[in-house]
N, C-alpha and C positions, 0 to 999 in steps of 0.2 A: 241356579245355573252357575252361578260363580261358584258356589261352592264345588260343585260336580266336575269343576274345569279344574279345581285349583289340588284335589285328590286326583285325579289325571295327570299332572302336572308330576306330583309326588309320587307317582310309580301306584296309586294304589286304586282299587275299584271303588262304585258308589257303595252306599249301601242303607237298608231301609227299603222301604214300600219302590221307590223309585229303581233303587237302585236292582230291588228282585225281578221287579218289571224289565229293567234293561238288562238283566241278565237273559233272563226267559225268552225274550226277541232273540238278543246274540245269538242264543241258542239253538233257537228253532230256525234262523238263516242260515246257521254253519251246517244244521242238520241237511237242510236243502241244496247246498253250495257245497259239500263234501263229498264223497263217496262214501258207503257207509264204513267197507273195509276200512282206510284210510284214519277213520276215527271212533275213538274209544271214550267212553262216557269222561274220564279224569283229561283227557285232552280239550273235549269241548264244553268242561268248566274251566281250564286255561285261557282258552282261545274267548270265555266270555267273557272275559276283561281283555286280554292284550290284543284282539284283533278290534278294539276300540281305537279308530282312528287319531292319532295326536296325541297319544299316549309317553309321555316323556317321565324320565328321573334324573333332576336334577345333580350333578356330580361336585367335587369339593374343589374344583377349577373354572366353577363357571362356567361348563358346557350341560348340552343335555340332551342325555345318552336316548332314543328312542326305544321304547318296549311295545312298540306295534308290531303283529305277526298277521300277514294278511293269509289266512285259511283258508282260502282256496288253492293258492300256490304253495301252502305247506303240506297240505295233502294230495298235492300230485307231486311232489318233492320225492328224492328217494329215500329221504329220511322220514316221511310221513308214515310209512308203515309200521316205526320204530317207537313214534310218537313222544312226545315232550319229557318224560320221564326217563328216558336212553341219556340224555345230554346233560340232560338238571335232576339227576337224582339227588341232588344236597338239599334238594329244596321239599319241606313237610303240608302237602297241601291244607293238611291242618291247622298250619300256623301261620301260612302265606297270606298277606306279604309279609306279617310279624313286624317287628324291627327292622327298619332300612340299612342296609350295607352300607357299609361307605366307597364308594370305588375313585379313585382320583381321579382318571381322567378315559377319555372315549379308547385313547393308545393304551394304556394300564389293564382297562376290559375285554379291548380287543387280544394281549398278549395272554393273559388270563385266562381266558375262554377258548382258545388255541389249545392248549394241554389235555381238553376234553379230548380231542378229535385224537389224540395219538393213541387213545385209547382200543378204538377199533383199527384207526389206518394206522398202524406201527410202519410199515413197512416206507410207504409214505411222506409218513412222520421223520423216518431212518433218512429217508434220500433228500427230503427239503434241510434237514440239518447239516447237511455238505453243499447246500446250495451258494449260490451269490446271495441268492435273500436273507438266508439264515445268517451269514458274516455282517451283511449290512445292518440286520435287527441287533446281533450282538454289539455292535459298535455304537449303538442307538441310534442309527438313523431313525426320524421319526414315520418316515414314511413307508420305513419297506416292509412288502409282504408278508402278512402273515398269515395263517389259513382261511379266515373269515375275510379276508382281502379278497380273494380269490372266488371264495365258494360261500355264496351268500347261506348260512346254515339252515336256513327255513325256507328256500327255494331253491335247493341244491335239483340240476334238470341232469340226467343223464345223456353225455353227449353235447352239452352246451359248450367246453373248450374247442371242441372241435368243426365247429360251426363258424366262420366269421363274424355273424351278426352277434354270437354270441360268447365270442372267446372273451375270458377276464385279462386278457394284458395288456389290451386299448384301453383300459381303464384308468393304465397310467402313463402306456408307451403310446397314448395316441399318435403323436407326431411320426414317431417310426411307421408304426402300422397304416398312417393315411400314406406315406411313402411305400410301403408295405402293399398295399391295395393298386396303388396304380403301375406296380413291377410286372412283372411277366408270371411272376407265381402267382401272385395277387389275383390277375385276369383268369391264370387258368383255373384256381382254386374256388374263384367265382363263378365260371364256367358250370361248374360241377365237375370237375377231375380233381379227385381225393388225394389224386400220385404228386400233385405239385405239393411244394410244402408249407405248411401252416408254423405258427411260434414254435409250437412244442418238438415240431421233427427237427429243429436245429440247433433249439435252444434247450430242448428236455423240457418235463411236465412239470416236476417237481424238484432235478438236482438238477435247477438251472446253472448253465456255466455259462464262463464269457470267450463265445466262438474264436476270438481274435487272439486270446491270452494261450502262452505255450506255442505248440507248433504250427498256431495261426490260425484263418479260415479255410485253409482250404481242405484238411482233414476234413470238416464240416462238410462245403461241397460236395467233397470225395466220396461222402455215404452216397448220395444219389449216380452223383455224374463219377460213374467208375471207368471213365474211356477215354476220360477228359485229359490225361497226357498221352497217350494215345494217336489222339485228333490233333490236339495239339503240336504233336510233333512233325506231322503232315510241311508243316509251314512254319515253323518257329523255332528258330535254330538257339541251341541249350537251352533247350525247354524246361530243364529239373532246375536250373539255376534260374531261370523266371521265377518259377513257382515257389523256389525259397526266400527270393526276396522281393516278388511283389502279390500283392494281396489279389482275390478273385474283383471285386468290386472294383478295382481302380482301372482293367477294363473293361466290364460289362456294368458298368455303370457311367457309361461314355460323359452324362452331362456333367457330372460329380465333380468337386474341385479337391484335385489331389493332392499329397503331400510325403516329405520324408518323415516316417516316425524312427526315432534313434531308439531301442528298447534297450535297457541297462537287464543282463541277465545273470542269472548265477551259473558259472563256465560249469560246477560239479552237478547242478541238480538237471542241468541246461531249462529252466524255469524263469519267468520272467522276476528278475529280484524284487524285493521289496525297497521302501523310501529307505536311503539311506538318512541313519542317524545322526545328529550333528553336521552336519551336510550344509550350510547358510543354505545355499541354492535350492534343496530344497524343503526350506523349513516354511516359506509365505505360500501363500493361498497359490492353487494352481489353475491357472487363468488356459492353458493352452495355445499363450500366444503363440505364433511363429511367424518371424519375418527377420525385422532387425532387431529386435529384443529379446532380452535372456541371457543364457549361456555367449562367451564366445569361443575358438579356438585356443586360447590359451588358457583358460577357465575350465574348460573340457580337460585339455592335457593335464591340469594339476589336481582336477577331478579324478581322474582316472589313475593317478599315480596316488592319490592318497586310499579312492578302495584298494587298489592292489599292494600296500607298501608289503613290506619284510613282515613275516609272521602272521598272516592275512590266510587261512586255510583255503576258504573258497572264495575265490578270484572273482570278477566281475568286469563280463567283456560287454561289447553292444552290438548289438543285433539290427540292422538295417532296414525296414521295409518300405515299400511304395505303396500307398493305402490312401484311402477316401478320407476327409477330413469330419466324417462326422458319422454316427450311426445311420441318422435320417438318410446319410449317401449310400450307406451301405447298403440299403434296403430297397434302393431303385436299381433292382435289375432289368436289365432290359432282354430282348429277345437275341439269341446267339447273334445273327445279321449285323446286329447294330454294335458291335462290342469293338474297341478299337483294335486293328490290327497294324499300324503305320508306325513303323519302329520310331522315324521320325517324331513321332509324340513326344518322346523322353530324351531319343540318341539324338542329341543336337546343342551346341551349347546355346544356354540361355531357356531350358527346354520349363516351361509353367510348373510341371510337377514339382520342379527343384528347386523352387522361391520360396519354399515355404516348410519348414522344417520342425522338427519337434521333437523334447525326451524323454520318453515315460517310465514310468515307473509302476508296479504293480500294488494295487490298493486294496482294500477290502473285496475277499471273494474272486482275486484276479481283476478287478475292473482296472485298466489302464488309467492312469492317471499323467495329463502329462502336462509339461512345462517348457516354458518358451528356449530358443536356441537361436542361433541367429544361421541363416544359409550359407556364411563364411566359412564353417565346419567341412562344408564338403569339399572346398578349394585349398584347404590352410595345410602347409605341411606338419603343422603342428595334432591334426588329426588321423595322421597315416598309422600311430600304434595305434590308436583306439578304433577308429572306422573302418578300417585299409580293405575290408573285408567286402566295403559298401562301396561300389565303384559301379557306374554304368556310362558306357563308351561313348565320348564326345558329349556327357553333360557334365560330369563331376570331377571335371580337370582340375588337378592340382600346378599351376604354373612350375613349383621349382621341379617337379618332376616333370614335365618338358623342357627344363632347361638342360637337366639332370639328364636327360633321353639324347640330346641334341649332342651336348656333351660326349656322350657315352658313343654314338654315333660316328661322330667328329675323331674320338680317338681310336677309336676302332678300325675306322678306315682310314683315319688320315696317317696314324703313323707305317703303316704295311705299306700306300700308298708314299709315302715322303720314303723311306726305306731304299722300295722300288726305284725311285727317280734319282738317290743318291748312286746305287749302285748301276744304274745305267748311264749316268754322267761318268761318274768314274770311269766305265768301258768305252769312251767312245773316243778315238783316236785323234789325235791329238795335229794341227798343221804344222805346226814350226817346224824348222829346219832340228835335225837329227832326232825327231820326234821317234818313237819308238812303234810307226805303223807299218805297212807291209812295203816294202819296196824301198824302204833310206833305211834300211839296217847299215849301223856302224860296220866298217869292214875291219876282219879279226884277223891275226896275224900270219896266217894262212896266206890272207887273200891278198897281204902287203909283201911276201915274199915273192909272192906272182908279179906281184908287178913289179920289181925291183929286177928278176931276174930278164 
C-alpha cells in the first residue's frame, strides 16, 4: 500500500497483478459513469490512472501539482467529446508516463498549459491578450488570470459564466461580487431577469477592462441605461457637467464613502497617463491614503510644473472626479429610489465627500493606481493651474479667491459709486455769501450803471 501511494504521489499508475486489477475496475466504473459517446477506448485508459483520487506530481518548488480528472464531469464537459488527446497530443501513450518532466511550479503549468487553448479559441485568445489580465500576467503578477483560472479544462459546462452560482470571477473578486449580490442587479439577476447585468456585460468576457479608466463609468452604464441623461435632466441642473466629473456610483450607491480622485492624464491621448518616472512621490508603495497625508498643495504645483516644463511634447493635466472609495462601493447599487438627489450632499462647505482625496495614476492594464494627497489641494491657490477645472459650488472654496472676488466687487462698484458722490458734491451749491447759486448772482456792469443813474 505504501508503495501504491508513493507511485500516486509520483504522477505514475500501479502496476503488476494489482495494479491490472485496478485498472480493469477504473475501467468498468468509467464505462458505467460515462456516456458512451463521450468516451473513447485511449480516453478511458487515461482516465484509468488520473481519475485515481489523490493522484499528485510532485514539482521542483515544493508544491504538488494534482493529476486527478474526475470522469464523470469531463465527459459531460464540452471538451469531453474532443477527448484527452485534442489537449495533450505531445503525449505517447506508449511511453506514458515515460520520464517525468520537470515543471517548476503550479504558475509555470498553469501559463504553460494556457497556449494549448489558443489553439482552437484564437479569437478568444486575441481578445484576453488586450485584457487587464493579460498586462497583469505580463508584469508577473502571480495571481492573475489565465485561461485554466477561469475555465476549469476538464469540466469546462456550457453556460456556467453566465450563471451566478456559477460564474469564475467570485473566485477571486469575491468581495465585490458578495457587494455584487446584494445590489439591485445582484437581486434582479437572481430573480431570474437575464436583462440585469452579470460581470461580463460590464466588464467583458475575455478583453476585460477597467470600467473606470478613460472616459469613466458611465459610458459602461450608458450601454444599458440609454435615457439616463434624459431623466436626469428632468431635475438636475448641468446635467452633462455632473456626469463628467462625478461617477454613477457615488450617487446610487447612497451608503458608499465617497471621495475626490485627482487622475493625472495625458492632455494629447486624453488617456489616463501612466506613473510618472522619476517622480519621488511616486516611486513608494501606493497605499491610497487620503486625508492629511501625501501630496500637498505646493508639492502638487511643482509636480505639475516639472511634467509640463519646456520641451515636454505631451502635457499632463488632471482630471477631477467624485467616486466611491473602493470597488466593493462601486458595486452596491442600489434601487433608482434610493440614489441621493440633495445637492446639499456635496454643495455645502465642509461637504463629507471633500475630506478625502486622492491621485492616481494608471497601472498595468488601466487599473487606477493611487496615492495619498492631502484635502488642502482643493482650497489652496496654489492648485488653481492644475485643478481649476474641479470646482463644485460652496465645497471647494478657495479663500484667496473670495477675497479676490470681494476685492474685485468692492472696486467695481465702489469706484463708479465714489466717482458718483464726488461729482455730485461738486454740484451742490454752495451757502456762503456771493456763493455762485441762483439768486446772489454778482451784479455785472450793466446792473451798476443802473443804479448809479
Amino acid at each position: 500500500m505504501a508503495m501504491h501511494r508513493s507511485r500516486l504521489k509520483a504522477g505514475k499508475c500501479p502496476t503488476g497483478f494489482l495494479g491490472a486489477f485496478a485498472a480493469f475496475v477504473t475501467l468498468a466504473v468509467i464505462a458505467l459513469s460515462i456516456p458512451a459517446s463521450a468516451l473513447s477506448p485511449d480516453d478511458a485508459k487515461c482516465l484509468s490512472c488520473h481519475q485515481t483520487a489523490g493522484m499528485e506530481k510532485p514539482l521542483a518548488n515544493g508544491e504538488q501539482l494534482s493529476l486527478h480528472i474526475a470522469g464523470d464531469k469531463f465527459g459531460a464537459s464540452v471538451h469531453g467529446m474532443f477527448g484527452c488527446a485534442a489537449c495533450h497530443s505531445d503525449i505517447d501513450l506508449a511511453k506514458h508516463p515515460g520520464d517525468a518532466k520537470p515543471i517548476a511550479s503550479k504558475r509555470a503549468f498553469s501559463i504553460g498549459r494556457a497556449q494549448v487553448c489558443t489553439t482552437c479559441h484564437t479569437d478568444q485568445a486575441t481578445q484576453w491578450s488586450h485584457s487587464v489580465h493579460a498586462a497583469l500576467v505580463r508584469d508577473g503578477n502571480p495571481i492573475a488570470p489565465v485561461c485554466t483560472s477561469c475555465h476549469s479544462p476538464h469540466a469546462v459546462m456550457k453556460g456556467a459564466a453566465q450563471a451566478m452560482e456559477t460564474v469564475p470571477c467570485k473566485t477571486c473578486h469575491s468581495d465585490i461580487f458578495g457587494a455584487y449580490a446584494t445590489s439591485v442587479h445582484g437581486m434582479l439577476r437572481a430573480a431570474g431577469i437575464t436583462q440585469a447585468p452579470l460581470c461580463f456585460n460590464c466588464h467583458g468576457a475575455h478583453d476585460i477592462k477597467v470600467p473606470t479608466a478613460g472616459a469613466g463609468l458611465k459610458d459602461t452604464c450608458f450601454g444599458c441605461h440609454k435615457d439616463a441623461v434624459v431623466k436626469h435632466q428632468i431635475w438636475l441642473p448641468n446635467t452633462q457637467l455632473h456626469f463628467t466629473v462625478i461617477s454613477c456610483p457615488a450617487c446610487h450607491s447612497p451608503t458608499a464613502h465617497r471621495k475626490v480622485d485627482l487622475m493625472l492624464r495625458n492632455s494629447a491621448t486624453k488617456e489616463d497617463a501612466a506613473r510618472p518616472i522619476g517622480v519621488p512621490e511616486f516611486q513608494g508603495p501606493a497605499d491610497g491614503a487620503a486625508g492629511d497625508k501625501g501630496l500637498d498643495p505646493v508639492t502638487l504645483f511643482n509636480l505639475m510644473q516639472t511634467l509640463n516644463r519646456a520641451g515636454v511634447k505631451n502635457k499632463t493635466s488632471i482630471k477631477g472626479m467624485l467616486d466611491v472609495s473602493s470597488g466593493v462601493e462601486a458595486h452596491k447599487i442600489a434601487a433608482a429610489s434610493e440614489a441621493i438627489k440633495n445637492c446639499s450632499t456635496c454643495h455645502q462647505a465642509g461637504a463629507a465627500a471633500f475630506q478625502s482625496v486622492t491621485i492616481s495614476v494608471a497601472g498595468s492594464g488601466g487599473v487606477p493606481v493611487h496615492y495619498g494627497i492631502t484635502k488642502d489641494v482643493l482650497h489652496s491657490a496654489f492648485s488653481i493651474p492644475s485643478i481649476g477645472g474641479f470646482y463644485a459650488m460652496g465645497a471647494t472654496r478657495i479663500t484667496l479667491l473670495d477675497v479676490l472676488l470681494v476685492l474685485g466687487l468692492l472696486v467695481g462698484f465702489g469706484i463708479p459709486a465714489l466717482h458718483l458722490t464726488i461729482r455730485w458734491l461738486a454740484s451742490r451749491p454752495s451757502d456762503k455769501p456771493g456763493s455762485d447759486r441762483p439768486g446772489s448772482e454778482k451784479p455785472g456792469p450793466a446792473d451798476q450803471d443802473k443804479k448809479e443813474g
